[in-house]
mmCIF file of the N, C-alpha and C atoms, coordinates in Angstrom:
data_MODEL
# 
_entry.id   MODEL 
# 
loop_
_atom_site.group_PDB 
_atom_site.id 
_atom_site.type_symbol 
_atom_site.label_atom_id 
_atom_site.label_alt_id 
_atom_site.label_comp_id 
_atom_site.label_asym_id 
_atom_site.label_entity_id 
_atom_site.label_seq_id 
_atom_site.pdbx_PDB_ins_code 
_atom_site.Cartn_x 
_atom_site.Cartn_y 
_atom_site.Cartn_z 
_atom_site.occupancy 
_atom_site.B_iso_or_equiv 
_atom_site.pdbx_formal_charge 
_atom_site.auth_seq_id 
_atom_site.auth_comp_id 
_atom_site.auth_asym_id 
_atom_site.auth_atom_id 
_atom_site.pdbx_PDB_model_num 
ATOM 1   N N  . UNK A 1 1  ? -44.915 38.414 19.716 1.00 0.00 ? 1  UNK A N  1 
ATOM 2   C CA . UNK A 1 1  ? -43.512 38.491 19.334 1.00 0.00 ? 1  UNK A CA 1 
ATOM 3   C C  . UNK A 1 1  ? -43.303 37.951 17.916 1.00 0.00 ? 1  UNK A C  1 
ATOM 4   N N  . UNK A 1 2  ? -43.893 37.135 17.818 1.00 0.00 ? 2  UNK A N  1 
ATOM 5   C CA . UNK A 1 2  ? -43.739 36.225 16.172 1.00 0.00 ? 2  UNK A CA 1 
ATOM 6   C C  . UNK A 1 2  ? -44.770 37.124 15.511 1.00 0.00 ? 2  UNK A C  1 
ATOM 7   N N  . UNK A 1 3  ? -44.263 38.075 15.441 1.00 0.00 ? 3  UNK A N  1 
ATOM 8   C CA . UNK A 1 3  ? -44.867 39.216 14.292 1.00 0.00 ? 3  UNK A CA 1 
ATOM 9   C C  . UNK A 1 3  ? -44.363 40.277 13.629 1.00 0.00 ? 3  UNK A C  1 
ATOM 10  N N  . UNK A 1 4  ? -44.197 40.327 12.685 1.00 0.00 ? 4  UNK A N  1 
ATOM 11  C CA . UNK A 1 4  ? -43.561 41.289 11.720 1.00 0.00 ? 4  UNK A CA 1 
ATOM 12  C C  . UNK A 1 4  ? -44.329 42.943 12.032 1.00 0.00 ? 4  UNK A C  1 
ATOM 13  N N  . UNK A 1 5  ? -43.301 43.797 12.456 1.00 0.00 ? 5  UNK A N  1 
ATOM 14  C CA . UNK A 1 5  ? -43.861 44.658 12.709 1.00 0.00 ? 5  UNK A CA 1 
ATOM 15  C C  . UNK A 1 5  ? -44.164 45.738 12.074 1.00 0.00 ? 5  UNK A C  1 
ATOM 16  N N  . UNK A 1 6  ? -43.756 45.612 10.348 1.00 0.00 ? 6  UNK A N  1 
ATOM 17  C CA . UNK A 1 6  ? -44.550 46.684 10.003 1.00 0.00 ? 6  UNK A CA 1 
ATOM 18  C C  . UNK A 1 6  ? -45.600 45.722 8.941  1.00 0.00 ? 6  UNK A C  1 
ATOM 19  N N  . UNK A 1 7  ? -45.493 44.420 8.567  1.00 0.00 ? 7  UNK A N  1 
ATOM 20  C CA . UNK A 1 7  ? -46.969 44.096 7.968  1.00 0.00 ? 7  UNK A CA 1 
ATOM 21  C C  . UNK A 1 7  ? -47.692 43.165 8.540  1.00 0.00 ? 7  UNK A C  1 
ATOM 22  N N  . UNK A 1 8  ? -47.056 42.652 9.615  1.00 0.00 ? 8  UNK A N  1 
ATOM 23  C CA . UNK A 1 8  ? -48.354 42.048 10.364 1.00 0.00 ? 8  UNK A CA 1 
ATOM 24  C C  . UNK A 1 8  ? -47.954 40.718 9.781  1.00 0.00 ? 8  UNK A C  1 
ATOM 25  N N  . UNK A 1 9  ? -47.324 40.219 9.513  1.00 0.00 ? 9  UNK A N  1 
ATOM 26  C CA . UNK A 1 9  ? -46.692 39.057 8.817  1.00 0.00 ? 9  UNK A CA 1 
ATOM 27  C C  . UNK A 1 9  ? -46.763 37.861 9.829  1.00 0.00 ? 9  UNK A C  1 
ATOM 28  N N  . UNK A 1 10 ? -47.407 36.487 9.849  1.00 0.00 ? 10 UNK A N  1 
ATOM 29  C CA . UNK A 1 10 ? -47.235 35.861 11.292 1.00 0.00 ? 10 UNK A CA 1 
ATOM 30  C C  . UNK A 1 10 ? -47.092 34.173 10.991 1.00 0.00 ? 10 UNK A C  1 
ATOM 31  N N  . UNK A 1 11 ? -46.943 33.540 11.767 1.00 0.00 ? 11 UNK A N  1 
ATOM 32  C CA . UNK A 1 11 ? -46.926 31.651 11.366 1.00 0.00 ? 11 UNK A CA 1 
ATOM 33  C C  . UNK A 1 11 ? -48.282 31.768 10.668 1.00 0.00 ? 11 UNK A C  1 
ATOM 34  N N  . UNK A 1 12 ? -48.163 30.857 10.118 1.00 0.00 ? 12 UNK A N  1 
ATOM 35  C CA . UNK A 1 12 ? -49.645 30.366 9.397  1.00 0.00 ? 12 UNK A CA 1 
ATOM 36  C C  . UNK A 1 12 ? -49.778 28.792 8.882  1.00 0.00 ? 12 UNK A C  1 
ATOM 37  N N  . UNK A 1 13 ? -50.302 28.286 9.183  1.00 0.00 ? 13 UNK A N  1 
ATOM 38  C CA . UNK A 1 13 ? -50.995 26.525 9.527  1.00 0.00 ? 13 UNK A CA 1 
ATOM 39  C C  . UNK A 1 13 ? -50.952 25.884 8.042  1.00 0.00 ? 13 UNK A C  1 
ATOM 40  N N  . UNK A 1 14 ? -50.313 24.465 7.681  1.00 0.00 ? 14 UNK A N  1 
ATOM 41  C CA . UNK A 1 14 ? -51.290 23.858 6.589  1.00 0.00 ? 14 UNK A CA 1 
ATOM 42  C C  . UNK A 1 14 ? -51.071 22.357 6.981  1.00 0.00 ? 14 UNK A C  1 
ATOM 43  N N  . UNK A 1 15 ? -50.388 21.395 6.113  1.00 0.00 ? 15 UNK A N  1 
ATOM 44  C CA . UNK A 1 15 ? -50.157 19.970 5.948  1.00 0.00 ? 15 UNK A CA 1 
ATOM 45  C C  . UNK A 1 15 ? -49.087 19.583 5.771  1.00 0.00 ? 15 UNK A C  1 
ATOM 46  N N  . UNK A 1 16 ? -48.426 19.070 5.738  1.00 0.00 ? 16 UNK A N  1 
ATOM 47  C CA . UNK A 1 16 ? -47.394 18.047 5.613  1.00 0.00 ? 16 UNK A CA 1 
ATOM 48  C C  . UNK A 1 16 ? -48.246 16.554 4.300  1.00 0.00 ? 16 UNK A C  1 
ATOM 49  N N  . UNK A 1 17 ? -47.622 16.404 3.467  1.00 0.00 ? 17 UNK A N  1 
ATOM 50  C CA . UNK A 1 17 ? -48.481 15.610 2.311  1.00 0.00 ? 17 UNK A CA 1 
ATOM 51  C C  . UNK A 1 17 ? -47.473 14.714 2.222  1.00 0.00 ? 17 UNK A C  1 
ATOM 52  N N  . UNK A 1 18 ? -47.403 13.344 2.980  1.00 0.00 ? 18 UNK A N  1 
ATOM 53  C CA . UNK A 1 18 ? -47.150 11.949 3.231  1.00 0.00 ? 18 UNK A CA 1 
ATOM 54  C C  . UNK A 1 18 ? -47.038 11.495 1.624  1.00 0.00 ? 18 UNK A C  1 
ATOM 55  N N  . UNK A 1 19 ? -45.998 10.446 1.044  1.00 0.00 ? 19 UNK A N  1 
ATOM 56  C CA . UNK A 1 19 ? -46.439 9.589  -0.358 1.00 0.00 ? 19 UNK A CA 1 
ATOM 57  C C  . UNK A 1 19 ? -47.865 9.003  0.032  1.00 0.00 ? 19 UNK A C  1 
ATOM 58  N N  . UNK A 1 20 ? -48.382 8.518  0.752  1.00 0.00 ? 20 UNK A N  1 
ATOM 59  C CA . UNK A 1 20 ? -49.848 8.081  0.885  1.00 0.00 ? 20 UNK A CA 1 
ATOM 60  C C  . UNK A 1 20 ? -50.620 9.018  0.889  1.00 0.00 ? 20 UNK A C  1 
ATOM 61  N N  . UNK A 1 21 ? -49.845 10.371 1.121  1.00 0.00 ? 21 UNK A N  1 
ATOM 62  C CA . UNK A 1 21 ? -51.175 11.994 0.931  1.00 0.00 ? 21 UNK A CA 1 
ATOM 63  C C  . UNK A 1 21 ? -52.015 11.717 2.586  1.00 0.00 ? 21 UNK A C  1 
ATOM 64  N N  . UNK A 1 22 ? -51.703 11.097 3.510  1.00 0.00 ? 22 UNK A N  1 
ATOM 65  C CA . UNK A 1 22 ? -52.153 11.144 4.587  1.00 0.00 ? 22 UNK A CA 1 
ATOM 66  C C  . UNK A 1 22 ? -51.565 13.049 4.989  1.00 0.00 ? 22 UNK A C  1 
ATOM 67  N N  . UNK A 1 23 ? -52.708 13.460 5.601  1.00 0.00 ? 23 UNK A N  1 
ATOM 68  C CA . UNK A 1 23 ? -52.286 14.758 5.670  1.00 0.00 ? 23 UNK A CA 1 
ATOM 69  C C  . UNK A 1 23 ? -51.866 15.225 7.482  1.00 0.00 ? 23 UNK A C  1 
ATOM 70  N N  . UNK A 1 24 ? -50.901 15.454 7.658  1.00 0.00 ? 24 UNK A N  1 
ATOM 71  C CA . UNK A 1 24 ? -50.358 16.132 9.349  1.00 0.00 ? 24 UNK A CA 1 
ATOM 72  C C  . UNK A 1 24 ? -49.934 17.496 9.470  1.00 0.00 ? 24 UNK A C  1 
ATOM 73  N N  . UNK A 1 25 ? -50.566 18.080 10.670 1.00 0.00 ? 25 UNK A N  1 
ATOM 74  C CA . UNK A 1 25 ? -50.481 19.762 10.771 1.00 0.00 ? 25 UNK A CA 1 
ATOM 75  C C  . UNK A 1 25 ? -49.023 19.762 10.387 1.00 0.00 ? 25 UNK A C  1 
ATOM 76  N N  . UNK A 1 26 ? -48.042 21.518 10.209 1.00 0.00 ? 26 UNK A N  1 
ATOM 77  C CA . UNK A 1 26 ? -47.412 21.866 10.270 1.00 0.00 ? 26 UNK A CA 1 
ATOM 78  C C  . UNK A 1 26 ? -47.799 23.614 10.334 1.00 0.00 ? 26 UNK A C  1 
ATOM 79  N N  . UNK A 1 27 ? -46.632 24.211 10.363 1.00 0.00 ? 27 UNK A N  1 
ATOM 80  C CA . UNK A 1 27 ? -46.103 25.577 10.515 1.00 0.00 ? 27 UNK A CA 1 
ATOM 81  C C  . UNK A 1 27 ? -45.786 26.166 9.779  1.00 0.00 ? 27 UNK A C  1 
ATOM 82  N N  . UNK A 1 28 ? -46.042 27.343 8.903  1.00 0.00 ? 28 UNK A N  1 
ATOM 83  C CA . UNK A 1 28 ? -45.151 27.646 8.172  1.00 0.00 ? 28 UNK A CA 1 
ATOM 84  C C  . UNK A 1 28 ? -44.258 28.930 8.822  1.00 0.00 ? 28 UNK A C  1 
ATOM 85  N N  . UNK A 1 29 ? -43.072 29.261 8.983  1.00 0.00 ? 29 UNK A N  1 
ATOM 86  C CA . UNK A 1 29 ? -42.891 30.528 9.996  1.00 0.00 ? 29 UNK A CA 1 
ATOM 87  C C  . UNK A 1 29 ? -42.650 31.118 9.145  1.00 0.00 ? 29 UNK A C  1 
ATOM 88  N N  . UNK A 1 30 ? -42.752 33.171 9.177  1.00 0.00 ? 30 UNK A N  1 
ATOM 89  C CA . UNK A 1 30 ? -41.965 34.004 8.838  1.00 0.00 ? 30 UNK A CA 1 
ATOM 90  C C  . UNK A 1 30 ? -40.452 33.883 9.019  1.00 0.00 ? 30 UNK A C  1 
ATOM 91  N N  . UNK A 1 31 ? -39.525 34.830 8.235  1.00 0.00 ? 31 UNK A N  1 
ATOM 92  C CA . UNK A 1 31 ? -38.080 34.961 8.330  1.00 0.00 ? 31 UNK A CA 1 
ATOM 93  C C  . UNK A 1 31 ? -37.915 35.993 9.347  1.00 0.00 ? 31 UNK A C  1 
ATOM 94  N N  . UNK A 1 32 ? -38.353 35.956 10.149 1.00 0.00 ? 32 UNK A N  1 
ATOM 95  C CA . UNK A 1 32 ? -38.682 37.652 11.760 1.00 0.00 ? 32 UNK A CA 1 
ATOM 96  C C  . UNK A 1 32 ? -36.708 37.205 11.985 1.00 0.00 ? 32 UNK A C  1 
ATOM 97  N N  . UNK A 1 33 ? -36.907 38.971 11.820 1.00 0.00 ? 33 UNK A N  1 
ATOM 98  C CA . UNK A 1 33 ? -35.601 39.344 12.382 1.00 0.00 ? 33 UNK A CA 1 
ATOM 99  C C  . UNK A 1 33 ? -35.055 40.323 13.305 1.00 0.00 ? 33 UNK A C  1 
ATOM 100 N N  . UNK A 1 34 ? -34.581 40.378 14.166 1.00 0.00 ? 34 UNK A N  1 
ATOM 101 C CA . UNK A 1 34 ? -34.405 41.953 15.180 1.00 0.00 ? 34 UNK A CA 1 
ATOM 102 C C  . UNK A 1 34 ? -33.387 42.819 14.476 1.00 0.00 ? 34 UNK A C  1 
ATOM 103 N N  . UNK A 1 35 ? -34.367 44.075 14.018 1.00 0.00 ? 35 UNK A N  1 
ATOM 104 C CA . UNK A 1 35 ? -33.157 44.858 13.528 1.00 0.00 ? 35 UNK A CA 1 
ATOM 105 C C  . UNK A 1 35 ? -33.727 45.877 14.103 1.00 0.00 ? 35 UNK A C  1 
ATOM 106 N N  . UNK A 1 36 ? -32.285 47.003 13.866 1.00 0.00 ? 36 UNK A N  1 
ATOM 107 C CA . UNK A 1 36 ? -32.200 48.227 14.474 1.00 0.00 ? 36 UNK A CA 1 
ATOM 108 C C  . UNK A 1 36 ? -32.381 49.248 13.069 1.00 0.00 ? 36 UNK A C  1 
ATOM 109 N N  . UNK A 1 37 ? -33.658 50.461 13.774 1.00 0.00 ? 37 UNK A N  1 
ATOM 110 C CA . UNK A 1 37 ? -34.315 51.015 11.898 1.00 0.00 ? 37 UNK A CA 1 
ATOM 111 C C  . UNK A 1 37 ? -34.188 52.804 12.518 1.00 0.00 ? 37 UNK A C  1 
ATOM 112 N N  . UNK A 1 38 ? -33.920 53.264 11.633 1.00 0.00 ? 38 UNK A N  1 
ATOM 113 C CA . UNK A 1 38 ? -33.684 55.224 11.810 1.00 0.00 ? 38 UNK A CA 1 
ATOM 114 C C  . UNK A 1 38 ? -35.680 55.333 11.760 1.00 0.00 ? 38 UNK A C  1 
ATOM 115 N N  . UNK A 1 39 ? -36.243 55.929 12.700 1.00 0.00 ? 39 UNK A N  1 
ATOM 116 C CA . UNK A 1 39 ? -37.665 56.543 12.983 1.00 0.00 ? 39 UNK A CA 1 
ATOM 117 C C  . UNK A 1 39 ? -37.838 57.502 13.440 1.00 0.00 ? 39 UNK A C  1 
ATOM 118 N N  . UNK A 1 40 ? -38.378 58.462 12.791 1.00 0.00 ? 40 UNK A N  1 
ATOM 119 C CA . UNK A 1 40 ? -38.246 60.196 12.654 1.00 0.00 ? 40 UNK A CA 1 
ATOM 120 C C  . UNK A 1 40 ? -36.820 60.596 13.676 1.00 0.00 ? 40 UNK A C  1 
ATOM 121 N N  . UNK A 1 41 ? -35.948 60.143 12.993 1.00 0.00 ? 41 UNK A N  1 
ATOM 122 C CA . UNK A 1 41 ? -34.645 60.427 13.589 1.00 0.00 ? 41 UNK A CA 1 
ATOM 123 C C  . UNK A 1 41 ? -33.998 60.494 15.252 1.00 0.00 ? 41 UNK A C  1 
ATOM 124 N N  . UNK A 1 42 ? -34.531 58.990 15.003 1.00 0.00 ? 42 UNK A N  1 
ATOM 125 C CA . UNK A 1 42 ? -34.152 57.951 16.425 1.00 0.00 ? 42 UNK A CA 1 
ATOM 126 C C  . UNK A 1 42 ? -33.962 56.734 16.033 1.00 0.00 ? 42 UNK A C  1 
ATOM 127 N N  . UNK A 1 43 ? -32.779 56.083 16.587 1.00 0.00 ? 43 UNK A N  1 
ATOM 128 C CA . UNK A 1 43 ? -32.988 54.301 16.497 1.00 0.00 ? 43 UNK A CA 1 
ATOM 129 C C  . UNK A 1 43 ? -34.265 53.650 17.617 1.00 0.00 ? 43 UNK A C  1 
ATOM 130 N N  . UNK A 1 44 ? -34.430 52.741 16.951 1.00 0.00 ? 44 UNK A N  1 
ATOM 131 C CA . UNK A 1 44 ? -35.321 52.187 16.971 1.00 0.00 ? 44 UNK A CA 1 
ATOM 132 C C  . UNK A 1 44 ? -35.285 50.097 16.842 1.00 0.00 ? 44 UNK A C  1 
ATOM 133 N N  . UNK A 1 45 ? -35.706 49.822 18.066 1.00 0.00 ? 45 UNK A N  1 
ATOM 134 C CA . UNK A 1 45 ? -35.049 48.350 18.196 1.00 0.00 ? 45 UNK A CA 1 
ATOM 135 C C  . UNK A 1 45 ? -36.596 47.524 16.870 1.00 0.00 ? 45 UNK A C  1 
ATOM 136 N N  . UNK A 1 46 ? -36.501 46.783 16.303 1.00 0.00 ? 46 UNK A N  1 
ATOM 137 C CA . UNK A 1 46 ? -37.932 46.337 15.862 1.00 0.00 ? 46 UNK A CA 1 
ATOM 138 C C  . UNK A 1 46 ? -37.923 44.534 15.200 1.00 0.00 ? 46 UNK A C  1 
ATOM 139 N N  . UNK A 1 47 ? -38.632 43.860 15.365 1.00 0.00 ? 47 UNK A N  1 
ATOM 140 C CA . UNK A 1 47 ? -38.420 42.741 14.647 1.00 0.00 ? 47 UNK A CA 1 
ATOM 141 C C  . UNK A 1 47 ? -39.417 42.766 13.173 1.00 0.00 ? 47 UNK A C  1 
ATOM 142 N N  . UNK A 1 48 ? -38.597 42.620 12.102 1.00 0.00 ? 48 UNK A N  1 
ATOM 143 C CA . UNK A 1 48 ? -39.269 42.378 10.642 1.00 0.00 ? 48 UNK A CA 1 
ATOM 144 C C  . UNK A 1 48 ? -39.186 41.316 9.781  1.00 0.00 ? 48 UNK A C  1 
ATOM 145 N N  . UNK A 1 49 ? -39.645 40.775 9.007  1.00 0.00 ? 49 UNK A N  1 
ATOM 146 C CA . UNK A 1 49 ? -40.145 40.000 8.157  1.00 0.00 ? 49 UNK A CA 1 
ATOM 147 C C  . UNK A 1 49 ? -38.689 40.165 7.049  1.00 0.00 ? 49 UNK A C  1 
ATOM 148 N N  . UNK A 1 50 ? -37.868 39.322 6.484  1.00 0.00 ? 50 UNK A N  1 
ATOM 149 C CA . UNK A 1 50 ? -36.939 39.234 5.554  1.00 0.00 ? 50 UNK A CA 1 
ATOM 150 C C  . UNK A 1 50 ? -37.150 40.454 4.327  1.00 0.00 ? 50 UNK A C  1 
ATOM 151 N N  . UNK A 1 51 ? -38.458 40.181 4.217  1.00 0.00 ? 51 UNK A N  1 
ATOM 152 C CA . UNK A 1 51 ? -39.404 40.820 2.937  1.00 0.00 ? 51 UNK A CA 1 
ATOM 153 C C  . UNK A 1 51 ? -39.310 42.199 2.970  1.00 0.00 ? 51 UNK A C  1 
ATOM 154 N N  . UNK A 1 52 ? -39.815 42.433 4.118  1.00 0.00 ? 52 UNK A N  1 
ATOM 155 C CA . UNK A 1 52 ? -40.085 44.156 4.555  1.00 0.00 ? 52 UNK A CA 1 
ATOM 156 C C  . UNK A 1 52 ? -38.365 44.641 4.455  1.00 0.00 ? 52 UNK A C  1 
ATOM 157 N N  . UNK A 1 53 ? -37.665 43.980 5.192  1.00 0.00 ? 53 UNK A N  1 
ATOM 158 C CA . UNK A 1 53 ? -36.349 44.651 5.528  1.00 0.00 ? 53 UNK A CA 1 
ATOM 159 C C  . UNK A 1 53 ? -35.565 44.977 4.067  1.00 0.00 ? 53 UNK A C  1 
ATOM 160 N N  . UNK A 1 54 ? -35.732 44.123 2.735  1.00 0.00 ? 54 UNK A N  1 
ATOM 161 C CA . UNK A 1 54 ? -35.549 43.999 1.892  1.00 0.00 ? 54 UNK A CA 1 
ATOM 162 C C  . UNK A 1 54 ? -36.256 46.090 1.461  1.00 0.00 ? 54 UNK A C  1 
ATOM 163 N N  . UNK A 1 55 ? -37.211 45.836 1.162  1.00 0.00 ? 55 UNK A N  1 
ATOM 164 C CA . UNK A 1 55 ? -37.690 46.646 0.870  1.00 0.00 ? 55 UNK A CA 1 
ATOM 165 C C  . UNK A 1 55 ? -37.741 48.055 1.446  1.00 0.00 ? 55 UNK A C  1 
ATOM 166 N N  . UNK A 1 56 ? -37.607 48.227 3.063  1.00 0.00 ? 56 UNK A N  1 
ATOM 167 C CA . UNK A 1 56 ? -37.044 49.305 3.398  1.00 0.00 ? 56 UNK A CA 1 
ATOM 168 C C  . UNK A 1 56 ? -35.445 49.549 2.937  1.00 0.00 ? 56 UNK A C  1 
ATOM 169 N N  . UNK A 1 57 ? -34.904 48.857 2.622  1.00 0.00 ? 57 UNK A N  1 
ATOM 170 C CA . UNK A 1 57 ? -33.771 49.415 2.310  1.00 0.00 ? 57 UNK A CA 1 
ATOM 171 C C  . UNK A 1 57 ? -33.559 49.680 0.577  1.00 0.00 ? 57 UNK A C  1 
ATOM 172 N N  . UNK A 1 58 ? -34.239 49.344 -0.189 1.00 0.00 ? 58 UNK A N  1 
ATOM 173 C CA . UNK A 1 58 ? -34.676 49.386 -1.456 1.00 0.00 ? 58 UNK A CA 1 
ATOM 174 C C  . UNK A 1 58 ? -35.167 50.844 -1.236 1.00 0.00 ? 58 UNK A C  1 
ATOM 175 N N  . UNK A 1 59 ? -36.186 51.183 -0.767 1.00 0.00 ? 59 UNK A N  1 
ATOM 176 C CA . UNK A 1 59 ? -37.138 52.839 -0.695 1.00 0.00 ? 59 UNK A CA 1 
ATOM 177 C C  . UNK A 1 59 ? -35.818 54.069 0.135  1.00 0.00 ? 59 UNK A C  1 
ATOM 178 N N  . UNK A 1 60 ? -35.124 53.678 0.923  1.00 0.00 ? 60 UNK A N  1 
ATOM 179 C CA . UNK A 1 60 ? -34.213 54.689 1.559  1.00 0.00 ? 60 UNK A CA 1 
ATOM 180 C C  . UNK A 1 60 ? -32.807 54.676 0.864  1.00 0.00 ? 60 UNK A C  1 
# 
């Protein structure tokens, strides 16, 4: 579900950097959003990435 469905876009892992630089996991998430997209002329329910949605509507 936490995936962008047209680039594959997903959480991805690094640090948290403490003033002492002691280092602790974190998350970074995508902006995943449920939108509704025209596909060979049908709606279409889909969750996307801020990025992508940007850009399909830029190309159409």
């Amino acid at each position: 579900m936490a995936k962008c469905a047209h680039c594959g876009k997903s959480t991805t892992f690094g640090h948290n950097r403490s003033f002492s630089l002691r280092a602790t996991n974190r998350s970074f998430k995508p902006n995943l959003q449920k939108v509704t997209v025209m596909e060979e002329g049908r709606k279409v329910k889909k969750v996307l990435c801020a990025k992508c949605i940007r850009t399909m509507t830029k190309t159409a």
